[in-house]
N, C-alpha and C positions, 0 to 999 in steps of 0.2 A: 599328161605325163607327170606322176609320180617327182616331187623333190626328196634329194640324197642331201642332204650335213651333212658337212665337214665341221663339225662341230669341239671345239676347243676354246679353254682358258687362254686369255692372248700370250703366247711367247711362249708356246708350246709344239710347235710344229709345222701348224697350220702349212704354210707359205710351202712347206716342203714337200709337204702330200700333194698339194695342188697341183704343183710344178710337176710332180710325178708321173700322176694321174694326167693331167694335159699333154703329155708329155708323152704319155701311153696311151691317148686314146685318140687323141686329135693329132700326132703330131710333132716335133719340135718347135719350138718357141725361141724366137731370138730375140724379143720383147716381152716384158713382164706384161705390159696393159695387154698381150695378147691372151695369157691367163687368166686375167681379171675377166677379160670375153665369154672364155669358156667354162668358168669354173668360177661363176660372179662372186662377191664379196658384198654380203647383205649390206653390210657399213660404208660399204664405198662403192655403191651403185652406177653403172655406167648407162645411157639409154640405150646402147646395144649390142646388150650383153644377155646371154643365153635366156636366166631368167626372164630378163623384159620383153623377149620374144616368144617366151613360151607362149602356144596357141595362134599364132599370128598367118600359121600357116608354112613356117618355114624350119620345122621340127628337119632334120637331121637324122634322127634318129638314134642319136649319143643318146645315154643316161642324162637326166638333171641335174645336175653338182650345184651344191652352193654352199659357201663358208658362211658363218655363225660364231661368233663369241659371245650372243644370247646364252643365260641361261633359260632352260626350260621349263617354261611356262603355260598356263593356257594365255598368256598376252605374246605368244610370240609368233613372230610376224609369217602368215603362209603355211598355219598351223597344219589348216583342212586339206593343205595338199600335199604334204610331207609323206613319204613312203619307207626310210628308213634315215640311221644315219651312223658315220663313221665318226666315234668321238677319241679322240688323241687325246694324250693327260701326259704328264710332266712330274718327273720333282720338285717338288714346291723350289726346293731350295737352289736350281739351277732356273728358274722360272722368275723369281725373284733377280736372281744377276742378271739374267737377260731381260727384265723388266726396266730395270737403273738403267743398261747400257741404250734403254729405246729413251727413258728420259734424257740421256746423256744425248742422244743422236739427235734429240728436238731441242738441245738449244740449254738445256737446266744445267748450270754450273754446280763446282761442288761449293763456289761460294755461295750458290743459293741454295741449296738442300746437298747436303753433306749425302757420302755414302750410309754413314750407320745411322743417319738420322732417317732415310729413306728406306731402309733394311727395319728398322723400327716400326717404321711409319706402314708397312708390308704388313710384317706379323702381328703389329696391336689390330690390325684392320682385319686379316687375314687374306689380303690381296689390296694392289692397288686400289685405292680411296676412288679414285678416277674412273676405274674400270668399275667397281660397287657401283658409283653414280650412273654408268651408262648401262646400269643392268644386264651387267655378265657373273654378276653374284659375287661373293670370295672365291678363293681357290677350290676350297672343299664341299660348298653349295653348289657353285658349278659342275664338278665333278658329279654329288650325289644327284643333282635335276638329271642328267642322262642317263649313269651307270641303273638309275629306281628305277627308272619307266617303265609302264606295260602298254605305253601309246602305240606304238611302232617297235621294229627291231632296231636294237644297237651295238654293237662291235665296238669295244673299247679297246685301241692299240695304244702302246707305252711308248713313248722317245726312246728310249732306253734300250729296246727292243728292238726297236726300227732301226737305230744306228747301227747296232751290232748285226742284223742278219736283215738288209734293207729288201731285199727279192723274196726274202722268205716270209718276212710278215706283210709285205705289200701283196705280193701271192692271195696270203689269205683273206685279205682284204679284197682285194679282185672278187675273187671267188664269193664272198659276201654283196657284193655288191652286184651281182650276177651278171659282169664281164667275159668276156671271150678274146682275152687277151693271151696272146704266146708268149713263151720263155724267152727268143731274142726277142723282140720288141719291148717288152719289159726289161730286160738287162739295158736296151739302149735306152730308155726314159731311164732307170735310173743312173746309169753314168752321165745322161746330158743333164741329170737333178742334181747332181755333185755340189759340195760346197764349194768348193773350186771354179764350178762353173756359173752358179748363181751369184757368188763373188765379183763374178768377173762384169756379168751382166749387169748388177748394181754401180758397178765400176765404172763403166761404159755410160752406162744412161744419164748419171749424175753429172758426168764429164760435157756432153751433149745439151747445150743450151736449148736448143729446141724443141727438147726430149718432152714428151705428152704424160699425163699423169699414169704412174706405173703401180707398183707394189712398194717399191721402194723410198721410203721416205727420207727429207734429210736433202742435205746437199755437199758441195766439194768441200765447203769446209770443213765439217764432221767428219767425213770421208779422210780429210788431211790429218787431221788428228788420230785417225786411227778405231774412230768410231762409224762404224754401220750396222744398218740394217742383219746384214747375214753375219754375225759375230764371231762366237767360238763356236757353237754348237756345242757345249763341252757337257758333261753331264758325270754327278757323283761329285760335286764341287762342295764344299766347306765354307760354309759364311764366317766361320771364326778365321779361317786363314786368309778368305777374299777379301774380307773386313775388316771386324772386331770381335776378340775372344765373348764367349756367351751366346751368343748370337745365335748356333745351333739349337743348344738347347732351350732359347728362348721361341725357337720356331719349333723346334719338337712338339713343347707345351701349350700351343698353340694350333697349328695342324698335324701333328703326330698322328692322331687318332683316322681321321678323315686318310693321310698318306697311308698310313696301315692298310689301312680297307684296298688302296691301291694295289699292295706288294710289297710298298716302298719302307723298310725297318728302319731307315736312319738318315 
C-alpha cells in the first residue's frame, strides 16, 4: 500500500487535517494518540501505528496517511513507497505567530527571546532556524519542494481556504485522495474537528496526569497562562500590529515573492 503526505510547513494545519481525516475515515477520536495511530506522524513515531504496521499483515484496508514536515527530497524518508500527497501551506505571516506561540508553549520566555527578536529571527532565516536544522527547509523551499514536483501527484490546500469553506475544500480533497466518503459523515468529522473541540481535548489531556503521549505538547502550566497547542487559528494577521511596526514589510521582502507564487498579495 501506496503512502499519502500530509505534507506541511509546521504550524500550518497539519493537526487539523488529520483530525479531520481520522475522523472521517476511522471514526471519532476521543484521544489525540488515537490520531497519531491512524494517521502516523513521521517525527513522532509510535511502534503501533499504521505506518509500522504496514505489511504485517493487518492492512485494514484505510488509505496510508502519514504527516511530514520533511521538505522534499530524494533523502526523504519512505521515498519508494509514496503514492501521492496532500500538501497544506499557510501565510507566512500567521505561521510565523503561531510559531512563537509553540515556542512560548515549550517553556521560551519573552525574557529569553523577545517577540520581535524572534519575528526577526523568522524572516532573516526565512523560517524557524530550528525547523531549517531538522530539514523541513524555510517556509518558501518547503512550499516550492512539493508544489515543483513531477514525482507523484500533489494537491495543495490553503489554511485560508479551509477555514472559510472546511466541507468544501476537504470534499475536494477526499475526492483526490480517492475516498468514498459521504456528505453526513464528513459534516460530522468536521464539527467533531472544531476548534472548540480540539481545544477541549488538549484541555483534558494536559489536565490528566496519566495522560500517554498525545499531539499535544506543553502542559497545565502553559495551558494556565493561556498558551496552547490549538491557539487562535487566526489567519490574515499583521506582524506590525501583533508586534512591531516594519516587520510586514520586512517579511514582504523577504518571502513576498515565494508567498505570491502562493495567492497570498500581502
Amino acid at each position: 500500500m501506496g503512502i499519502t503526505w500530509l505534507a506541511s510547513y509546521p504550524k500550518s494545519g497539519n493537526t487539523w487535517v488529520r483530525f479531520i481525516l481520522s475522523n472521517a475515515i476511522f471514526g471519532p477520536a476521543d484521544k489525540s494518540i488515537d490520531v497519531n495511530r491512524r494517521i502516523p506522524d513521521l517525527h513522532r513515531r509510535l511502534p503501533d501505528d499504521r505506518l509500522a504496521r504496514a505489511g504485517d499483515g493487518s492492512d485494514d484496508g484505510a488509505p496510508l496517511l502519514a504527516k511530514t514536515h520533511f521538505e522534499l527530497s530524494d533523502a526523504h524518508p519512505e521515498l519508494s513507497r509514496t503514492d501521492r500527497a496532500l500538501h497544506i501551506v499557510r501565510n507566512p505571516r500567521d505561521v510565523l505567530l503561531s510559531a512563537l506561540n509553540y515556542r512560548r508553549l515549550n517553556g521560551v520566555t519573552e525574557a529569553q527571546l523577545s517577540d520581535r527578536a524572534y519575528a526577526e529571527m523568522f524572516i532573516n532565516t526565512g523560517g524557524d532556524p530550528t525547523w531549517k536544522q531538522q530539514k523541513f527547509g524555510t517556509w518558501g523551499s518547503h512550499a516550492q519542494s512539493w508544489t515543483g514536483t513531477d514525482r507523484f501527484p500533489v494537491k495543495t490546500i490553503r489554511y485560508e481556504d479551509l477555514k472559510a469553506d472546511t466541507v468544501g475544500v476537504m470534499r475536494d480533497a477526499i475526492g483526490f485522495l480517492g475516498l468514498d466518503i459521504g456528505d453526513d459523515a464528513l459534516a460530522r468529522a468536521v464539527k467533531a474537528s472544531s476548534f472548540d473541540s480540539l481545544r477541549a481535548i488538549e484541555i483534558r489531556e494536559k489536565a490528566d496526569p496519566k495522560r500517554k503521549d498525545g499531539l499535544f505538547l506543553g502542559d497545565t502550566r502553559t495551558s494556565k497562562q493561556g498558551v496552547f497547542f490549538m491557539n487562535k487559528g487566526r489567519t490574515g494577521q499583521s506582524l506590525d500590529e501583533a508586534i512591531a511596526p516594519g516587520l510586514d514589510a520586512m517579511l514582504d521582502a523577504r518571502l513576498g515573492d515565494a508567498a505570491r507564487n502562493l495567492g497570498y498579495t500581502s
